[in-house]
C-alpha positions in Angstrom: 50.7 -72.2 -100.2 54.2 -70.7 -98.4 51.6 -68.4 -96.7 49.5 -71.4 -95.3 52.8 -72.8 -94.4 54.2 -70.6 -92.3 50.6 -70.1 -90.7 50.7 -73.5 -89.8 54.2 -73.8 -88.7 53.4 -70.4 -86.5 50.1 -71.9 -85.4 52.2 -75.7 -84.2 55.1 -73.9 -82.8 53.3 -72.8 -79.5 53.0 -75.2 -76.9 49.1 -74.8 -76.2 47.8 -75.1 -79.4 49.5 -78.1 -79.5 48.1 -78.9 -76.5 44.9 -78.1 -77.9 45.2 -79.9 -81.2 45.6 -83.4 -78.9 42.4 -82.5 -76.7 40.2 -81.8 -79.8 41.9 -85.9 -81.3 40.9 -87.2 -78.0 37.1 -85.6 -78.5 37.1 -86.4 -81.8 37.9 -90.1 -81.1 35.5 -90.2 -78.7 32.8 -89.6 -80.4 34.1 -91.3 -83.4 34.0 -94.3 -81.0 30.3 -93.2 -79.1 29.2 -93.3 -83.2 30.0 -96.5 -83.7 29.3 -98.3 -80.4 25.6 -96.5 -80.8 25.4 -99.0 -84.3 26.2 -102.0 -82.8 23.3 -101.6 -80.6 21.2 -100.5 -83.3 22.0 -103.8 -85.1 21.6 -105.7 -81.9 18.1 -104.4 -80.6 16.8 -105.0 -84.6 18.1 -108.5 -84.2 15.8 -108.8 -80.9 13.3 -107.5 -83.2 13.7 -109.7 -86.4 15.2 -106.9 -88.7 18.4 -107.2 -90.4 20.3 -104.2 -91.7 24.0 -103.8 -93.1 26.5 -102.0 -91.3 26.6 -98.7 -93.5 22.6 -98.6 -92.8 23.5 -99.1 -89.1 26.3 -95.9 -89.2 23.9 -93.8 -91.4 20.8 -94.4 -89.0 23.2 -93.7 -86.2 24.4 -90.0 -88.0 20.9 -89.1 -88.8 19.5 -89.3 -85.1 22.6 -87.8 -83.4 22.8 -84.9 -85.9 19.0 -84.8 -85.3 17.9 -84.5 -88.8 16.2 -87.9 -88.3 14.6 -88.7 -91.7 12.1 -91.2 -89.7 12.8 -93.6 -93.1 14.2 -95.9 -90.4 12.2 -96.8 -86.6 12.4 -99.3 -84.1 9.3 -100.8 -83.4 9.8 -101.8 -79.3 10.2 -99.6 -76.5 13.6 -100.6 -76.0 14.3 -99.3 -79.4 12.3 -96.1 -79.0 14.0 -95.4 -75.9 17.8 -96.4 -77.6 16.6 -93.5 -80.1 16.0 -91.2 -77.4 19.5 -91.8 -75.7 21.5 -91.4 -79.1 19.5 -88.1 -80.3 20.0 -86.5 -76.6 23.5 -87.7 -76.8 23.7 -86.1 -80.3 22.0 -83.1 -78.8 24.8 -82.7 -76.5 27.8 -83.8 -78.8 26.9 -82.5 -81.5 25.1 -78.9 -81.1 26.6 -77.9 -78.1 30.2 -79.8 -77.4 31.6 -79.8 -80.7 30.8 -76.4 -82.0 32.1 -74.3 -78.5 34.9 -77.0 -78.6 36.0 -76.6 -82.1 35.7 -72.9 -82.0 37.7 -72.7 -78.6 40.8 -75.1 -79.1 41.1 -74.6 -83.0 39.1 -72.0 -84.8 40.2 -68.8 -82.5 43.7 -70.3 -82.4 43.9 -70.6 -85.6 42.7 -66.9 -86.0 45.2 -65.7 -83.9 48.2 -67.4 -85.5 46.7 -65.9 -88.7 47.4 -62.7 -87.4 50.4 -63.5 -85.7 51.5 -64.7 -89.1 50.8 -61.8 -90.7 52.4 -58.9 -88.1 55.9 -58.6 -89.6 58.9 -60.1 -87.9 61.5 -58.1 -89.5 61.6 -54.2 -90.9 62.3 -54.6 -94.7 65.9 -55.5 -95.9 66.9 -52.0 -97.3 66.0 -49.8 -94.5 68.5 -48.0 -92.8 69.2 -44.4 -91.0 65.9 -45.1 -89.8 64.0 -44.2 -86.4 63.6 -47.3 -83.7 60.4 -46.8 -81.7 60.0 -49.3 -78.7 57.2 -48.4 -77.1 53.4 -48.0 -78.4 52.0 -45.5 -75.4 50.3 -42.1 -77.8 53.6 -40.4 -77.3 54.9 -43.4 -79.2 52.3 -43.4 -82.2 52.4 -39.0 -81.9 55.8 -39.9 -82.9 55.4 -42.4 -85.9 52.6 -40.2 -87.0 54.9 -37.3 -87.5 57.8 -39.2 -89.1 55.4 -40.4 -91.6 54.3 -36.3 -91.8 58.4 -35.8 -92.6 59.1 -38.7 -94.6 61.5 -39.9 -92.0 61.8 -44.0 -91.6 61.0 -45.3 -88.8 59.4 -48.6 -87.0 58.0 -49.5 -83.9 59.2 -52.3 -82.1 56.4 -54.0 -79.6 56.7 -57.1 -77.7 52.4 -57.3 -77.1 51.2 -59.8 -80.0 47.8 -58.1 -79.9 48.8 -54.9 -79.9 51.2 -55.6 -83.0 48.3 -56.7 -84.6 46.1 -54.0 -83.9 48.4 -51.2 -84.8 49.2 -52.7 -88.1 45.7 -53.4 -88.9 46.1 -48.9 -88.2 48.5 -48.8 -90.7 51.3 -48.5 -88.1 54.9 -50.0 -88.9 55.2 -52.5 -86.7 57.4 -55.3 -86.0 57.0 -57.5 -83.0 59.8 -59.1 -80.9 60.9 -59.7 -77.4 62.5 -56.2 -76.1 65.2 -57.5 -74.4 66.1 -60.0 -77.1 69.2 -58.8 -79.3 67.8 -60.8 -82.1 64.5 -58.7 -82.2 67.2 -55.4 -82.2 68.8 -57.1 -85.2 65.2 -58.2 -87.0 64.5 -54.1 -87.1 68.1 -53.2 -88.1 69.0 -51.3 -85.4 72.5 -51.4 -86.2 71.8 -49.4 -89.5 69.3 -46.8 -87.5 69.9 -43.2 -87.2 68.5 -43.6 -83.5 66.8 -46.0 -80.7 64.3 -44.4 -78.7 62.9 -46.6 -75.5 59.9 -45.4 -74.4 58.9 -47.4 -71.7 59.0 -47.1 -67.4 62.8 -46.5 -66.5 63.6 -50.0 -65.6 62.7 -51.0 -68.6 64.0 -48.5 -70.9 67.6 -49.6 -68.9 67.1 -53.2 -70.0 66.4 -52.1 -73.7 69.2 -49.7 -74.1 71.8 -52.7 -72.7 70.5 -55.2 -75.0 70.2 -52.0 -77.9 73.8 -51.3 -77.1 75.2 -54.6 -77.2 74.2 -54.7 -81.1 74.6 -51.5 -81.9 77.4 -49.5 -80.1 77.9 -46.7 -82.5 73.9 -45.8 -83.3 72.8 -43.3 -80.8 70.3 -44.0 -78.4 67.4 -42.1 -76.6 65.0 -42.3 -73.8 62.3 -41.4 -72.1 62.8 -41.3 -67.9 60.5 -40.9 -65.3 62.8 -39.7 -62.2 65.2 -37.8 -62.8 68.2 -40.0 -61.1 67.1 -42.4 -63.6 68.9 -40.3 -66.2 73.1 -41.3 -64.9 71.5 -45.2 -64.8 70.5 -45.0 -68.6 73.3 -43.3 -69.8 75.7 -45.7 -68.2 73.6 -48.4 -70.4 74.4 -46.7 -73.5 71.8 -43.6 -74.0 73.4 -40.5 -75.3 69.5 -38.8 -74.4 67.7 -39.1 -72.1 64.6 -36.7 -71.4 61.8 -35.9 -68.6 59.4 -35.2 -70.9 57.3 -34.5 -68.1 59.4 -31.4 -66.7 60.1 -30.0 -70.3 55.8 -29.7 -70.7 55.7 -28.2 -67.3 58.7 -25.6 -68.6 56.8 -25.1 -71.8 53.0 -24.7 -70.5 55.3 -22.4 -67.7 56.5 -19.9 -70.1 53.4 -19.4 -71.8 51.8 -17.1 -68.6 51.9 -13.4 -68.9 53.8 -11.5 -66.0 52.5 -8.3 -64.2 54.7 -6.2 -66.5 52.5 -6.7 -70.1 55.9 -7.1 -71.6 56.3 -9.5 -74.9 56.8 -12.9 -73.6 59.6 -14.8 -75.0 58.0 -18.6 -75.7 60.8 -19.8 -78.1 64.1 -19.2 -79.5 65.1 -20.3 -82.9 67.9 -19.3 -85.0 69.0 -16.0 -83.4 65.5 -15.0 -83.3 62.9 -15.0 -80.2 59.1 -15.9 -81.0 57.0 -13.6 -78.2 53.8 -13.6 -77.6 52.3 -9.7 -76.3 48.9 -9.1 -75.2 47.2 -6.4 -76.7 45.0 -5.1 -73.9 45.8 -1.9 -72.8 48.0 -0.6 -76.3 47.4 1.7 -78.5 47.2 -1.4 -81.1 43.8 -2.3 -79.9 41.2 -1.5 -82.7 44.2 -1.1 -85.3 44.6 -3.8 -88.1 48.1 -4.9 -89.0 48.6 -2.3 -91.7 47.9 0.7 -89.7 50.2 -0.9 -86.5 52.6 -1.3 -89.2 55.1 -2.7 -87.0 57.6 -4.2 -89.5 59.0 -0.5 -90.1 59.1 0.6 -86.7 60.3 -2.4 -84.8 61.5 -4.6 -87.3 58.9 -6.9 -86.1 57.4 -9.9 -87.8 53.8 -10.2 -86.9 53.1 -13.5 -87.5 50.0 -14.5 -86.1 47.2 -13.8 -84.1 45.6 -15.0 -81.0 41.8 -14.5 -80.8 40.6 -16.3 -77.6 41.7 -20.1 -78.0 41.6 -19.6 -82.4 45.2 -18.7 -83.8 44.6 -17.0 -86.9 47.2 -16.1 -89.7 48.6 -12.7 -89.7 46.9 -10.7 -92.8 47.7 -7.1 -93.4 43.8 -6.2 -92.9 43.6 -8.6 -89.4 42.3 -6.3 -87.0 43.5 -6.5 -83.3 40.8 -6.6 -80.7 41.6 -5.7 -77.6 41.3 -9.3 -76.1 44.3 -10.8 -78.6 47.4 -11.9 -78.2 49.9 -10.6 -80.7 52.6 -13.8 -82.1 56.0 -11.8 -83.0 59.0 -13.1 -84.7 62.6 -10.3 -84.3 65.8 -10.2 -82.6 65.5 -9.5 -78.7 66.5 -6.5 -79.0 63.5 -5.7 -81.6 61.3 -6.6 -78.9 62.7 -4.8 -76.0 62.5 -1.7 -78.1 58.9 -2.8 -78.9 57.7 -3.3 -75.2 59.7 0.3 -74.2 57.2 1.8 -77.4 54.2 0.0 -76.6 53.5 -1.3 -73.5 52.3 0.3 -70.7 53.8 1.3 -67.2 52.7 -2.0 -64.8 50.0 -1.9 -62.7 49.0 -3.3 -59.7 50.9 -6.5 -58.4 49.9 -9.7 -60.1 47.8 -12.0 -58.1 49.8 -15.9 -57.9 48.8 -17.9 -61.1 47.1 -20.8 -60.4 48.4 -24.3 -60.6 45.9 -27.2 -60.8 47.6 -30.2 -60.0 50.9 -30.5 -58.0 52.3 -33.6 -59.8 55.4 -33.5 -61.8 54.4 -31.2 -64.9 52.5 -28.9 -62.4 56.2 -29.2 -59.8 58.0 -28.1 -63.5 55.2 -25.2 -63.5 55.6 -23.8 -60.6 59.4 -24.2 -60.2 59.5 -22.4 -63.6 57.4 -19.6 -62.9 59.6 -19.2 -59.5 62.6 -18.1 -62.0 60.5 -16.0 -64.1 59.7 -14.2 -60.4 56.0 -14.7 -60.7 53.9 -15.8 -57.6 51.8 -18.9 -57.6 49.6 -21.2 -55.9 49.4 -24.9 -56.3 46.2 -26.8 -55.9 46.9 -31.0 -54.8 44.4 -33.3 -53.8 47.1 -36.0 -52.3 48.6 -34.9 -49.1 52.1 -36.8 -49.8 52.7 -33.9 -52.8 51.9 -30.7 -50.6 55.4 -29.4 -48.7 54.3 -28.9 -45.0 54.7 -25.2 -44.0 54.3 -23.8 -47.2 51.6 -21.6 -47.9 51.8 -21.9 -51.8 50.5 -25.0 -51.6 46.7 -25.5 -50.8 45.0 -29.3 -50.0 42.2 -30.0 -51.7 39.8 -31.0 -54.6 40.5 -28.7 -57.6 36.7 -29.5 -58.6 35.2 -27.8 -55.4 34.4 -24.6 -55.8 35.7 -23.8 -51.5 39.3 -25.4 -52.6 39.6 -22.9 -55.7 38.1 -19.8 -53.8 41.1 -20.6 -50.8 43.7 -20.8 -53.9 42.4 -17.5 -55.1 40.2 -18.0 -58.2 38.1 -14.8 -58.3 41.6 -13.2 -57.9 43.7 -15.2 -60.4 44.8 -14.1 -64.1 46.0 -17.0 -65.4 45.2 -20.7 -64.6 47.3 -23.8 -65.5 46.1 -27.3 -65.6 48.5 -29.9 -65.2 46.5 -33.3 -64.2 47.7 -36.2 -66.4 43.6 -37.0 -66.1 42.5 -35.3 -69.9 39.0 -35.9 -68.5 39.3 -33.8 -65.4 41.3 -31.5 -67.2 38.1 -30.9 -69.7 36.2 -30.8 -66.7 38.1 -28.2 -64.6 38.4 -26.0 -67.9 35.1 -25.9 -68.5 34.3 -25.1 -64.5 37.5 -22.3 -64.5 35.7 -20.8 -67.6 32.6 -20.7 -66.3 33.4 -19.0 -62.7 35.9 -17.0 -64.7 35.1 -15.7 -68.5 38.2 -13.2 -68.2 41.1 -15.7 -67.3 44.2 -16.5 -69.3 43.7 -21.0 -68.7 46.3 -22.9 -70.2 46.1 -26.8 -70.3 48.3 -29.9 -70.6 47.2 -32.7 -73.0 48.7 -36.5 -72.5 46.8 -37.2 -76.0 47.1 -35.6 -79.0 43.1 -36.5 -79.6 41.7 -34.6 -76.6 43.4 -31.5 -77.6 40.3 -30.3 -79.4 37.8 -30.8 -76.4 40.2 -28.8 -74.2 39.8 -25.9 -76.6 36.2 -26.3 -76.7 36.2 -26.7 -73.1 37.6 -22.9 -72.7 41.0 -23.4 -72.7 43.1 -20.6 -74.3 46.5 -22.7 -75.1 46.8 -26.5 -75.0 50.0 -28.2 -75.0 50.0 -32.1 -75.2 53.3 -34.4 -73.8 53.0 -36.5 -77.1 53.4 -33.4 -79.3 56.0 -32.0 -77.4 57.8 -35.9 -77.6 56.8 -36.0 -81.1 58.9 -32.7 -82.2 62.0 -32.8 -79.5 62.9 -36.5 -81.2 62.3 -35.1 -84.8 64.6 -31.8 -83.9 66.9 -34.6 -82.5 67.0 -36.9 -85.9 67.1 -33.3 -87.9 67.9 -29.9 -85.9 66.1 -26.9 -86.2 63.0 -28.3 -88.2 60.8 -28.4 -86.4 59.6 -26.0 -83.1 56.2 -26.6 -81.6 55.1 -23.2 -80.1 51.7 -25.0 -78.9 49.7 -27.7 -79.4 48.7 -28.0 -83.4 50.9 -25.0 -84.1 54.5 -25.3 -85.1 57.6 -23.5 -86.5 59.2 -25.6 -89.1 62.3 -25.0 -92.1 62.2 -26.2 -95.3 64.1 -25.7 -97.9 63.0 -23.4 -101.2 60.7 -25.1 -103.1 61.7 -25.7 -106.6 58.6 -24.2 -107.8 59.4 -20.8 -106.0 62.9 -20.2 -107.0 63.6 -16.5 -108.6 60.1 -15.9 -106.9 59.7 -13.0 -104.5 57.9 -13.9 -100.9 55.4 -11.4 -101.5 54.7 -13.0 -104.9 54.7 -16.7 -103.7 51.2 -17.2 -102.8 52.6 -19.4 -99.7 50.0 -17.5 -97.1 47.4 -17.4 -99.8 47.2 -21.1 -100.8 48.3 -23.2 -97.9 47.7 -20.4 -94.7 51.5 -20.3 -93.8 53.4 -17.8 -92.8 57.1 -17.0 -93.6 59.1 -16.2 -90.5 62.6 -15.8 -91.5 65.0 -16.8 -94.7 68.6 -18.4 -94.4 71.0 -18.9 -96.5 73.9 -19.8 -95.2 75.0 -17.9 -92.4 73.0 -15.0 -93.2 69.2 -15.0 -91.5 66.9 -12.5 -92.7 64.3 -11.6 -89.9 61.5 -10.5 -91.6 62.4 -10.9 -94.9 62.1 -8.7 -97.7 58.9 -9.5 -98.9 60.2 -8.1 -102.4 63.4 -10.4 -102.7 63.5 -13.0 -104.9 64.2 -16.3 -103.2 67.4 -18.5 -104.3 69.0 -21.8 -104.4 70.2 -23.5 -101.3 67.4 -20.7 -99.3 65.7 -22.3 -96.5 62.7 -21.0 -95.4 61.5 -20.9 -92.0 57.7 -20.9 -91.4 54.9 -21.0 -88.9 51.9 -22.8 -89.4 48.8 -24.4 -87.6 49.0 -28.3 -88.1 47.1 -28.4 -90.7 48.7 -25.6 -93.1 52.0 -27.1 -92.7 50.3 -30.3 -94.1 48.9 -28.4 -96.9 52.4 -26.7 -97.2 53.8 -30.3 -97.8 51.0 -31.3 -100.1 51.7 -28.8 -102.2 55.2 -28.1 -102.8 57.1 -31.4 -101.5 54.6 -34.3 -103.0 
């Protein structure tokens, strides 16, 4: 009964279904009135023709022709009667089939649906939460997010102003509570001033208005945000945000770093801990046709080998993993481990490298190329708008990226490596699967805006996807806890854990980690000592934290089986 209650109150408090409640009483009178005019002049015409019936027989007759069930138990014998009958059962026809059905189901049955659900989309996170995450926003960098706290066990909710789409991510399972974003009650409803951090996640005007009204709640709770231009970052923090990040420009870094340079030296992708991740072709070493055993290069580089690339399939680094000539070798040691390595190993460079290719000149493809500028590697942007191409600069080429003239002009038949950068994920499909196809040979790296497309780009040829909503997902969680988590690319990250229970006064060789759940152990800390690789024949201890690469879904099996 509260629950009907407050379903009703909801439903009464808006203005139009108010407004709708008096228009379905004014119908509803009407035809209460049409009924009951319609038998008087059913009494009147059987006066005219010597019949006499009560009034209840009057209302009934009347009820049975307009509902047009007509029973026939009851007939006028003149024409003037036959043709009353035919007025009230077309009138009936009207009012009753047609009118009051669309009527009913327009100004009071979908209403009342909606306030249902209204109703039932929470107002207020619950009462003990606290040291929590505050998402406002619901774009799929937004949900990446929630989906990933829920993956760390870190509290969070998502704070949406859109009644509809409140309702249809809780229906998902999504915690959601809905409220006007630049309300301070709506900020005090979710418990912001208890929150660990506020993350805005909306257009940069926006994101200003909900850090002010965050703020004024909440001085001492940290805020983040997401900006779109970068002189939109001194605005935001002057409204209170102690973060603010171009996600756009750190996928454009990322995606940048990931393209090999003339020299076939060990590429540095990520640095975690006082240790560098790399990733180093294989072509042209004497590795090629070895398996990891035989390159054995834990003993003579210190090296962690600690996965495999094999086209666009990462595969977990077994001793018996043979290294074709075509894969890229995932390293985990000290820089100077892999200087020392590329001195041993790589071969003197060839030939100058022809300019990587850059489809799309926006702002990730801008962060590309202004990346691979640092690095020293040449490039060659491909844009279709003429307002992004810099007049007088012959890096740049105009054009399609999907016509097969543009890319020859950019250099495709000449290109090693090919970056896609559209925020389109169907064009970027669609110009993976055409690179691959003029191209079998190519290094093609992609950029994802949602996390569900990544495994079409794969398919599609690509050899490394990176999505924005990932690479949101993990910078806020290394925000709310440093150093967890490290996404090298899409579906594969490096994340720290502390010992399992289970594995205390175990040795890493003896833990069955790789064996049951396809992880791999990169390093073990305690304290300030790091051991990169560890000794696979040391026992682990109390207060060890382990840190650990694994595809997406070994890390969850990771979880599954020593944390839950």
């Amino acid at each position: 009964m509260k629950f009907i209650f407050s379903q009703m109150a909801f439903f009464m408090a808006q203005q139009s279904n108010r407004r709708n409640i008096k228009f379905m009483l004014r119908f509803t009178i009407f035809v209460a009135a049409l009924v009951l005019l319609y038998s008087y002049l059913f009494h009147a015409i059987m006066e005219n023709e010597g019949r006499d019936f009560t009034p209840l027989t009057g209302l009934y007759w009347t009820l049975t022709v307009m509902s047009t069930l007509g029973f026939g138990d009851i007939t006028f014998m003149s024409d003037t009667g036959k043709m009353f009958t035919v007025i009230v059962l077309m009138s009936g026809i009207i009012l009753f089939m047609l009118l009051l059905p669309f009527t009913f189901i327009r100004f009071v049955y979908s209403p009342w649906l909606e306030a249902q659900s209204n109703a039932m989309t929470p107002r207020k996170a619950p009462k003990d939460i606290e040291r929590h995450l505050v998402i406002v926003g619901d774009d799929g960098s937004a949900l990446s997010l929630a989906l990933k706290c829920d993956q760390y066990d870190i509290p969070h909710v998502l704070l949406l102003d859109n009644a509809s789409r409140a309702i249809e991510l809780f229906d998902k399972g999504f915690k959601v509570v809905l409220g006007d974003l630049d309300s301070i009650d709506s900020y005090a409803a979710v418990r912001a001033d208890h929150a660990a951090l506020i993350l805005a996640m909306h257009d940069d005007m926006k994101n200003t208005n909900i850090a002010s009204t965050a703020h004024e709640l909440s001085p001492d709770v940290p805020m983040a945000a997401s900006i779109q231009r970068e002189e939109s970052g001194d605005i935001l923090r002057l409204a209170g945000c102690e973060h603010v990040y171009h996600f756009s420009d750190m996928l454009g870094v990322s995606l940048a770093r990931r393209v090999f340079s003339a020299k076939l030296e060990s590429n540095i992708i990520g640095r975690f801990e006082g240790f560098c991740i790399a990733e180093s072709p294989a072509h042209g070493t004497p590795l090629a046709g070895k398996n990891l055993l035989e390159a054995d290069l834990r003993s003579r580089f210190g090296l962690n080998v600690v996965g495999i690339w094999q086209g666009n399939q990462y595969m977990s680094a077994r001793p018996d993993t043979v290294i074709d000539g075509g894969a890229v070798l995932l390293l985990a040691g000290t820089a100077d481990m892999l200087e020392k390595y590329d001195r041993s190993v790589m071969p003197p460079a060839g030939a100058p490298q022809p300019p990587t290719l850059i489809l799309g000149g926006g702002r990730v493809g801008s962060a590309v190329a202004a990346t691979l500028e640092r690095r020293g590697i040449s490039f060659r942007v491909v844009e279709q708008k003429p307002a992004l191409v810099p007049m007088d600069n012959d890096r740049y080429v105009l054009g399609n990226a999907a016509d097969i003239a543009t890319l020859r002009a950019a250099g495709i038949e000449e290109t090693q490596t090919v970056v896609i950068t559209t925020h389109n994920d169907d064009l970027n499909i669609y110009l993976a699967i055409y690179c691959r196809k003029l191209r079998p040979d190519i290094q093609i790296i992609c950029r994802s805006s949602l996390d569900h497309n990544v495994p079409s780009l794969y398919n599609a040829g690509a050899n490394l996807v990176m999505s924005q909503a990932g690479l949101t997902a993990n910078t806020v969680i290394n925000l709310l806890r440093p150093g967890r988590v490290f996404m090298l690319t899409e579906g594969l990250n490096i994340f720290r854990v502390p010992a399992p229970e289970d594995l205390i006064g175990v040795s890493v060789r003896d833990s069955g980690i790789r064996r049951e759940t396809d992880c791999n152990i990169i390093a073990v800390q305690n304290g300030g000592h790091i051991a990169v690789p560890p000794d696979p024949a040391a026992a682990l201890k109390p207060g060890d934290e382990l840190i650990i690469i694994g595809a997406a879904e070994a890390e969850q099996a990771f979880m599954a089986r020593y944390y839950h």
